[in-house]
KOLZANU-172935 format. One record per atom (N, C-alpha, C): residue number from 1; residue in three letters; atom name; x, y, z. Coordinates in steps of 0.001 Angstrom, whole numbers, plus 500000, padded with zeros to 6 digits. Layout:
<pts>
PT;seq;type;atom;xx;yy;zz
PT;NUM;ALA;CA;X;Y;Z .
...
</pts>
This chain:
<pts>
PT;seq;type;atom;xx;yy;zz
PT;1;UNK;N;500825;498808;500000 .
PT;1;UNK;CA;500000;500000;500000 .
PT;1;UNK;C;500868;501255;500000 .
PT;2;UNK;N;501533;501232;500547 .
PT;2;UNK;CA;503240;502234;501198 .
PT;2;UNK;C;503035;502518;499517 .
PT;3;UNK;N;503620;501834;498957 .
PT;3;UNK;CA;504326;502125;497526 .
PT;3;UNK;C;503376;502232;496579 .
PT;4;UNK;N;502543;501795;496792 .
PT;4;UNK;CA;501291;502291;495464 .
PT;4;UNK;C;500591;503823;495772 .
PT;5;UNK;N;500833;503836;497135 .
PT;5;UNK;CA;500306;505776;497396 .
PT;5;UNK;C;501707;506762;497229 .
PT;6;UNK;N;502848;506264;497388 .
PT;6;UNK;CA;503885;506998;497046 .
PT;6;UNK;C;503973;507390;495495 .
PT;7;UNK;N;503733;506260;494636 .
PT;7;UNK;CA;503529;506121;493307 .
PT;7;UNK;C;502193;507442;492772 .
PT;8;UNK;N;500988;507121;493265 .
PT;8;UNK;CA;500527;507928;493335 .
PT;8;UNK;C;500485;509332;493567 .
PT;9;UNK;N;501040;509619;494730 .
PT;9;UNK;CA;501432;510521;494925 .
PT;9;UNK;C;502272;511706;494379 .
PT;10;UNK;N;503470;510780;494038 .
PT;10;UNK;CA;504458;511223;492286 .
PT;10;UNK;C;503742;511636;491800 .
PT;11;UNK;N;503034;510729;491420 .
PT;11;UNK;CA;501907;510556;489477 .
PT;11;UNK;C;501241;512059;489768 .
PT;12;UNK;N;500526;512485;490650 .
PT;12;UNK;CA;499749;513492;490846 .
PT;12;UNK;C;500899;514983;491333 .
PT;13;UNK;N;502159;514876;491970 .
PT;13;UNK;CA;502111;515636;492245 .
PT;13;UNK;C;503220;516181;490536 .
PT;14;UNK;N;503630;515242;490107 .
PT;14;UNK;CA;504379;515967;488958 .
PT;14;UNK;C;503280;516116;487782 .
PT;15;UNK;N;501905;515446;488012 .
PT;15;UNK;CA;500888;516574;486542 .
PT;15;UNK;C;500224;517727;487144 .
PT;16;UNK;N;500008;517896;489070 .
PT;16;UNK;CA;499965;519110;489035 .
PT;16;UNK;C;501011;520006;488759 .
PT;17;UNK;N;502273;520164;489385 .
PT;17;UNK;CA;503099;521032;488919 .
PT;17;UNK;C;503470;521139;487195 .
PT;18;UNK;N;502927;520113;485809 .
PT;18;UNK;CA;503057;520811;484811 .
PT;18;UNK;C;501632;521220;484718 .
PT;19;UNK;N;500513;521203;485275 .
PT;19;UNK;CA;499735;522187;484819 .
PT;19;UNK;C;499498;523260;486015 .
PT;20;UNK;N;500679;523805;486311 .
PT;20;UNK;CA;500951;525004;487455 .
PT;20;UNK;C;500578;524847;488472 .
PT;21;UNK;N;500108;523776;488992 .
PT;21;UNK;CA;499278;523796;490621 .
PT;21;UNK;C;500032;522942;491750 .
PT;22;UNK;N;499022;522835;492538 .
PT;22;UNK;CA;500179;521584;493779 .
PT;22;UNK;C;498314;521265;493963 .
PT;23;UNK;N;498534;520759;494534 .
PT;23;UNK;CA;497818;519413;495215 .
PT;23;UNK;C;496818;520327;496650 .
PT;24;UNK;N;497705;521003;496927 .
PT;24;UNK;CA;496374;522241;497929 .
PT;24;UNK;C;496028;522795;497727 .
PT;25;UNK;N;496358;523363;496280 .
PT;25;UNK;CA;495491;524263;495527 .
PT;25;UNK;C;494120;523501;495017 .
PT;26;UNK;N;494089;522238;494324 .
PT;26;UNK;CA;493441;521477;494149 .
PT;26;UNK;C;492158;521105;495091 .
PT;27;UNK;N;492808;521056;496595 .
PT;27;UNK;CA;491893;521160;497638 .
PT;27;UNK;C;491380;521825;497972 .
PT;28;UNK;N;491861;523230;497967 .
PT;28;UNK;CA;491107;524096;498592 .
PT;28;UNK;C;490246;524909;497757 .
PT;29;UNK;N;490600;524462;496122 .
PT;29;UNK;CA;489280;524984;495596 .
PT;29;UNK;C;488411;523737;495588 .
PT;30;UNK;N;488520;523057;495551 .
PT;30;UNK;CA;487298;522022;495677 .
PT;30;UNK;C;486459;522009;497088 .
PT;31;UNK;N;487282;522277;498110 .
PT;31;UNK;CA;486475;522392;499504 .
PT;31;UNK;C;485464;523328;498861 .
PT;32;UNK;N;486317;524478;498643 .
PT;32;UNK;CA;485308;526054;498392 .
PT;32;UNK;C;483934;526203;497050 .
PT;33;UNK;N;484147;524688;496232 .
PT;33;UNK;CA;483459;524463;495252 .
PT;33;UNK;C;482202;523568;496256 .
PT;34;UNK;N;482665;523043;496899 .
PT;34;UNK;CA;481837;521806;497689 .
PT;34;UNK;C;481035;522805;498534 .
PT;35;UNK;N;481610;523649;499739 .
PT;35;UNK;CA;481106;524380;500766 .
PT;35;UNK;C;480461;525513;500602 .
PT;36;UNK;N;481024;526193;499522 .
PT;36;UNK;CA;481093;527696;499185 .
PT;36;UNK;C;482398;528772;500222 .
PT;37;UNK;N;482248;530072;500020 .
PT;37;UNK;CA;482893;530608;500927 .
PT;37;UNK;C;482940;530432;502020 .
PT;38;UNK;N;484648;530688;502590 .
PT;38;UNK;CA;484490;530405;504104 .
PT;38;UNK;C;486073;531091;504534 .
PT;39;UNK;N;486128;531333;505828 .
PT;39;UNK;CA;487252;531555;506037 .
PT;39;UNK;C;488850;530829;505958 .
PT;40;UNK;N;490000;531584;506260 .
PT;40;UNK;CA;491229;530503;505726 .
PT;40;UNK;C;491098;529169;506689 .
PT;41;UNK;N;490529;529743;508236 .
PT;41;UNK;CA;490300;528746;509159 .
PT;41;UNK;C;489387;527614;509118 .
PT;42;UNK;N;488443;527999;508337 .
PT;42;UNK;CA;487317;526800;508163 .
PT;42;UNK;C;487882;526020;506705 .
PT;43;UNK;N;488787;527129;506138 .
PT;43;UNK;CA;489446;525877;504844 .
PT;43;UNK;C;490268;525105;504971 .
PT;44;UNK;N;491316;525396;506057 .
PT;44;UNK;CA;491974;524366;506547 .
PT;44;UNK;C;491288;523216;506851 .
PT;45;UNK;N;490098;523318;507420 .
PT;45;UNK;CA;490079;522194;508513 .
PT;45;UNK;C;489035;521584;507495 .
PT;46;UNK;N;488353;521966;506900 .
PT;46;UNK;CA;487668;521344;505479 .
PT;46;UNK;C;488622;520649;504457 .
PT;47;UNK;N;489593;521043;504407 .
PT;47;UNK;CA;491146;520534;503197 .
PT;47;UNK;C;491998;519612;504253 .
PT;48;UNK;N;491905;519888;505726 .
PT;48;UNK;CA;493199;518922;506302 .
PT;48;UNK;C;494202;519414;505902 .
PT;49;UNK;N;493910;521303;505990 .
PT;49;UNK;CA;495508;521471;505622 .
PT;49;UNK;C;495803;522308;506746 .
PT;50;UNK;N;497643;521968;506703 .
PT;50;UNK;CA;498028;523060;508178 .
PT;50;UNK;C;497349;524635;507917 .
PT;51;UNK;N;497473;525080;509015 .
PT;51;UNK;CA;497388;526675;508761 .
PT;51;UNK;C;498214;527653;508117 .
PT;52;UNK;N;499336;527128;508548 .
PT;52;UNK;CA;500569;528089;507439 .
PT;52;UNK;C;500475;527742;506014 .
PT;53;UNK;N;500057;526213;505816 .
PT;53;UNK;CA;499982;526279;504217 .
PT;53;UNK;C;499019;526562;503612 .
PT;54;UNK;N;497744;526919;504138 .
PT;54;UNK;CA;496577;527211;504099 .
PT;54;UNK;C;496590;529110;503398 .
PT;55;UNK;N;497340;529641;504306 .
PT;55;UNK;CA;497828;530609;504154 .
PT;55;UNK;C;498584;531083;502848 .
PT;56;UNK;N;499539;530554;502462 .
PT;56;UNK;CA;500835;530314;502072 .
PT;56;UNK;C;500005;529745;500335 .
PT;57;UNK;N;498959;528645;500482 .
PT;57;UNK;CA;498304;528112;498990 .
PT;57;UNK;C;497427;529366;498602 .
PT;58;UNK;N;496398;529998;499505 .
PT;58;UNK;CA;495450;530955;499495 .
PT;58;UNK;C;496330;532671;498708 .
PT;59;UNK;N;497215;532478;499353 .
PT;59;UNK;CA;498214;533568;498806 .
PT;59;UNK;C;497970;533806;497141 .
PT;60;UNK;N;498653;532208;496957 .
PT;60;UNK;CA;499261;531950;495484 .
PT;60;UNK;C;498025;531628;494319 .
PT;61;UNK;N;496488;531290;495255 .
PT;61;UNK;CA;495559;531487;494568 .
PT;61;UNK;C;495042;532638;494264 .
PT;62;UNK;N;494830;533824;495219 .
PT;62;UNK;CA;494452;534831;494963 .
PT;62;UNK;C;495668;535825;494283 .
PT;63;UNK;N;496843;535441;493802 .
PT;63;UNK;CA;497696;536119;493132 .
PT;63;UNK;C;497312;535507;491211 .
PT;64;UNK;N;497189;534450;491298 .
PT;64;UNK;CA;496387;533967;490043 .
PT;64;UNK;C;495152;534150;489547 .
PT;65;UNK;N;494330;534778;490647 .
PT;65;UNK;CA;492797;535575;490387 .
PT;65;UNK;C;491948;534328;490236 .
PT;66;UNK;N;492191;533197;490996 .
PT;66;UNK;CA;491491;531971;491617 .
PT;66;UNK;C;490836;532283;492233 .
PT;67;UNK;N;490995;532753;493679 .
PT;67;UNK;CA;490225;533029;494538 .
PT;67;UNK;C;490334;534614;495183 .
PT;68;UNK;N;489667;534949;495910 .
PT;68;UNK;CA;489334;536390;496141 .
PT;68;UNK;C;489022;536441;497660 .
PT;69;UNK;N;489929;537565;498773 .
PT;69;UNK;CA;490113;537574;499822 .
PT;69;UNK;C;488751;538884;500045 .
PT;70;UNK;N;487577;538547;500880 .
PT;70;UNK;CA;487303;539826;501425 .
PT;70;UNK;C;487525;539958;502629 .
PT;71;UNK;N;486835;540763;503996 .
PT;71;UNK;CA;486846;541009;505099 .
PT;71;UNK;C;485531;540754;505626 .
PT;72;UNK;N;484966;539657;506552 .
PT;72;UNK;CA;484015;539212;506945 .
PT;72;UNK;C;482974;540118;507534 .
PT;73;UNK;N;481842;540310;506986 .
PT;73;UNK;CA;481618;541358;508122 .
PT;73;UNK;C;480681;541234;509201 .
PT;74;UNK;N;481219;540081;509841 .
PT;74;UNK;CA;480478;539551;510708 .
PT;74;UNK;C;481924;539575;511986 .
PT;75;UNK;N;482807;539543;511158 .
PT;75;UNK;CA;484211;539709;512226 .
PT;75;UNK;C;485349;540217;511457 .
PT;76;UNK;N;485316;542020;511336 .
PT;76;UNK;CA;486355;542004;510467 .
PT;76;UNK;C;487489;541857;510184 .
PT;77;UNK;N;488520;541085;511610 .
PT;77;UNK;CA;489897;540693;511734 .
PT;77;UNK;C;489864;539121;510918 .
PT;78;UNK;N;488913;538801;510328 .
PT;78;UNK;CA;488925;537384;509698 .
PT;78;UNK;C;488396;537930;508074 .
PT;79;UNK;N;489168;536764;507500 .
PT;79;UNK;CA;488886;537112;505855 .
PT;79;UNK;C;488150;536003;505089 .
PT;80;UNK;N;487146;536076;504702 .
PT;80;UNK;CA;486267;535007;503328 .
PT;80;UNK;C;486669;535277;502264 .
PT;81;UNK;N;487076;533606;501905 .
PT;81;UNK;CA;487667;533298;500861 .
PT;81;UNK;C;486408;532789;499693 .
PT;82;UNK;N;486542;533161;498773 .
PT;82;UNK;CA;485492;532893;497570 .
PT;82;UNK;C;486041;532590;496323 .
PT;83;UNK;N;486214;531600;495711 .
PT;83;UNK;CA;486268;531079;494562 .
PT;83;UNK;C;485955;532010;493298 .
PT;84;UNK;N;486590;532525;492403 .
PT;84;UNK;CA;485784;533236;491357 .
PT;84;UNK;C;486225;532549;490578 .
PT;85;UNK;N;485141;533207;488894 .
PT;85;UNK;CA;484795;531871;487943 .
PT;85;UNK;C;486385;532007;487199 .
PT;86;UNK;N;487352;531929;487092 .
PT;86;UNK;CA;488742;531380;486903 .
PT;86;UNK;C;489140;530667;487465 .
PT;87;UNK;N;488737;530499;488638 .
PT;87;UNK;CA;489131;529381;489991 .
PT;87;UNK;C;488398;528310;489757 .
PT;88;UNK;N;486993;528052;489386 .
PT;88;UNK;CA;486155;527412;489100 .
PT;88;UNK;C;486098;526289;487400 .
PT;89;UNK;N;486927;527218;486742 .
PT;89;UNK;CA;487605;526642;485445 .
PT;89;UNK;C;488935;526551;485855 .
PT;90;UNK;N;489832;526522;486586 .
PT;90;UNK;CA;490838;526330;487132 .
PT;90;UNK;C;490587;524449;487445 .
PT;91;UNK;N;489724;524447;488834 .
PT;91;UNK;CA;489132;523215;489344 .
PT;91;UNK;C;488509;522595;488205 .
PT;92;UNK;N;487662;522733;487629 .
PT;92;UNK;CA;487166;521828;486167 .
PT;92;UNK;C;489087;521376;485319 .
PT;93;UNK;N;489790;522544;484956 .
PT;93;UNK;CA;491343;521862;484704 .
PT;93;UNK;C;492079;520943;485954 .
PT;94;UNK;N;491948;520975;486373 .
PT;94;UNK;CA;492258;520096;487833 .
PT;94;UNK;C;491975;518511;487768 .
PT;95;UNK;N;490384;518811;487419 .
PT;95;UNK;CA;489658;517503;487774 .
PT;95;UNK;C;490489;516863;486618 .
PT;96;UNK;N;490265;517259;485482 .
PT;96;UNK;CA;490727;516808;484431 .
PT;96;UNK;C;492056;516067;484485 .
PT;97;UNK;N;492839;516976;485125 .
PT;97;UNK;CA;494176;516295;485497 .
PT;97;UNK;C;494469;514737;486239 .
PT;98;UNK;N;493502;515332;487092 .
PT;98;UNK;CA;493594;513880;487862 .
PT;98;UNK;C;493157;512797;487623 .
PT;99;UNK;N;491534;513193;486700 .
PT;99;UNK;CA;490913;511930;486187 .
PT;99;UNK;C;492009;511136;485262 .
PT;100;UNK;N;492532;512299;484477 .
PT;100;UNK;CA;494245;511247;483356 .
PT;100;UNK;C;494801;510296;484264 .
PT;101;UNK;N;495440;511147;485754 .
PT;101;UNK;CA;496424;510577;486718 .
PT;101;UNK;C;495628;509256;487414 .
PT;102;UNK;N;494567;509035;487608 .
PT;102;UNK;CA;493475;507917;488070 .
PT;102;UNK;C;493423;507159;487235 .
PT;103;UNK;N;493418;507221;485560 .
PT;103;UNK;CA;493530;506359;484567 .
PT;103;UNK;C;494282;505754;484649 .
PT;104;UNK;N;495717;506115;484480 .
PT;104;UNK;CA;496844;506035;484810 .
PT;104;UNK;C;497477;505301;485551 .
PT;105;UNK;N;497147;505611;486908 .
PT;105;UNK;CA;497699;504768;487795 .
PT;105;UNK;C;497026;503472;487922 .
PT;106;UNK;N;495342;502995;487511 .
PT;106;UNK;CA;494456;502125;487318 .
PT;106;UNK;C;494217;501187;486467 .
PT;107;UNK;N;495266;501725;485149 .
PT;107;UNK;CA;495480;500860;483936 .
PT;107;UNK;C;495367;499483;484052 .
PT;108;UNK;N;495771;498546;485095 .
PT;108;UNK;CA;495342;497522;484700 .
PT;108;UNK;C;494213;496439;485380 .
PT;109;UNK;N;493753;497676;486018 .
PT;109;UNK;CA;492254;497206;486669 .
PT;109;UNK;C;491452;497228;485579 .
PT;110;UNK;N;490545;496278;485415 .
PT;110;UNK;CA;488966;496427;485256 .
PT;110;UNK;C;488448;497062;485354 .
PT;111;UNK;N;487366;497560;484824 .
PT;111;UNK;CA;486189;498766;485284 .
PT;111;UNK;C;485475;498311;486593 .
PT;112;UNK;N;485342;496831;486831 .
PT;112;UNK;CA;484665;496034;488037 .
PT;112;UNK;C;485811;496135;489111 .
PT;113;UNK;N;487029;495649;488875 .
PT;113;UNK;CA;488619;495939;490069 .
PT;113;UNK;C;488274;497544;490275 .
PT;114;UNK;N;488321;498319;489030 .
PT;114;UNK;CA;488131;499805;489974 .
PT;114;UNK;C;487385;499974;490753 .
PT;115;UNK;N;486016;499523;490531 .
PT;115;UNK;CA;485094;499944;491170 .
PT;115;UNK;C;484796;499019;493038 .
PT;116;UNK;N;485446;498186;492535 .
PT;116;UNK;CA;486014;497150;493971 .
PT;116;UNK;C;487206;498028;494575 .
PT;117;UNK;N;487915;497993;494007 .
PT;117;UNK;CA;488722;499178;494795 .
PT;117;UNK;C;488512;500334;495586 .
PT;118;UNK;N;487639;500820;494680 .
PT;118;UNK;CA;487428;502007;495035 .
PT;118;UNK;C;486332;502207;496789 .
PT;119;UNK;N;485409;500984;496218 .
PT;119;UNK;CA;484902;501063;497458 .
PT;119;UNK;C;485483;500307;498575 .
PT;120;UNK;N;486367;499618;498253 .
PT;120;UNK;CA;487371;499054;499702 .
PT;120;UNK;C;487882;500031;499968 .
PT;121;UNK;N;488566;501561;499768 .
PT;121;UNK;CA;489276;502533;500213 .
PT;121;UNK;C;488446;503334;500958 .
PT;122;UNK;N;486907;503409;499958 .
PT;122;UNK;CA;486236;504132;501487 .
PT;122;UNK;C;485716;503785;502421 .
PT;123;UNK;N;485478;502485;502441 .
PT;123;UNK;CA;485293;501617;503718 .
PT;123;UNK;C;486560;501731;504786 .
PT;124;UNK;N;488003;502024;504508 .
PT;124;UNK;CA;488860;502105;505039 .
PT;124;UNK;C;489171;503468;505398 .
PT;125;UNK;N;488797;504369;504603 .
PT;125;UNK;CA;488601;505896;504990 .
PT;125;UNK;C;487595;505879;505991 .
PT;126;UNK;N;486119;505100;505936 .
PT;126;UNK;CA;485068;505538;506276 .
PT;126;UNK;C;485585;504746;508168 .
PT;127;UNK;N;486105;504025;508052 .
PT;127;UNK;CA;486723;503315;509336 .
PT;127;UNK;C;487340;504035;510135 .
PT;128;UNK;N;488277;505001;509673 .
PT;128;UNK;CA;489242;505091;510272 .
PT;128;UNK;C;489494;506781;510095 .
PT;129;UNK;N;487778;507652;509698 .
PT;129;UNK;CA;487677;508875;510218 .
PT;129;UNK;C;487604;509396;511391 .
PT;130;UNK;N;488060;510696;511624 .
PT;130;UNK;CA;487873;510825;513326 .
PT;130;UNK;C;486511;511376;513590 .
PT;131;UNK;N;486300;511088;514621 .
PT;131;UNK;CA;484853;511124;515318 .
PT;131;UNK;C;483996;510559;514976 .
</pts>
């Protein structure tokens, strides 16, 4: 298992970096596609990502005109993060990426092995979530 998620892992993280992204960028527009807006704090913990990189990805999205920082105004020392529609065709290029990288790494499964697979992983996700 070790070596087929390392493999994976490769596979995905060298077609995000040629189509400019990393892998938390990936997340955290999809949280924000899934949730809608929310703060950097509620995207972390929606993505499972630290706070500094949370920070640090959010940066490099809203410098690409992905996503868009306002000032909450429900608390204005906190900032909502919102997806705009470049970010949103950004994530549609994303998915795309990965669905290749899922092909890819799946090649010599079955359409029936994938789909056995697939649901043995979330039975093992679904096991071994917290709370």
């Amino acid at each position: 298992m070790t070596r087929a998620a390392a493999r994976a892992h490769r596979l995905v993280s060298e077609a995000m970096a040629s189509a400019g992204a990393r892998g938390y960028h990936y997340r955290l527009l999809a949280a924000l596609a899934e949730s809608g807006p929310a703060s950097q704090a509620e995207l972390g913990r929606r993505s499972s990502i630290d706070r500094s990189d949370v920070v640090a990805s959010i940066n490099e999205l809203a410098g690409a005109g992905f996503v868009e920082r306002t000032a909450d105004p429900a608390d204005r020392r906190r900032n909502v993060v919102t997806m705009t529609p470049a970010g949103t065709e950004q994530l549609r290029r994303l998915d795309g990426v990965l669905g290749d990288i899922q092909d890819e790494l799946l090649a010599p499964l079955s359409a029936g092995e994938r789909d056995q697979l697939t649901r043995l992983l979330i039975r093992l996700l679904d096991h071994h979530a917290p709370g």
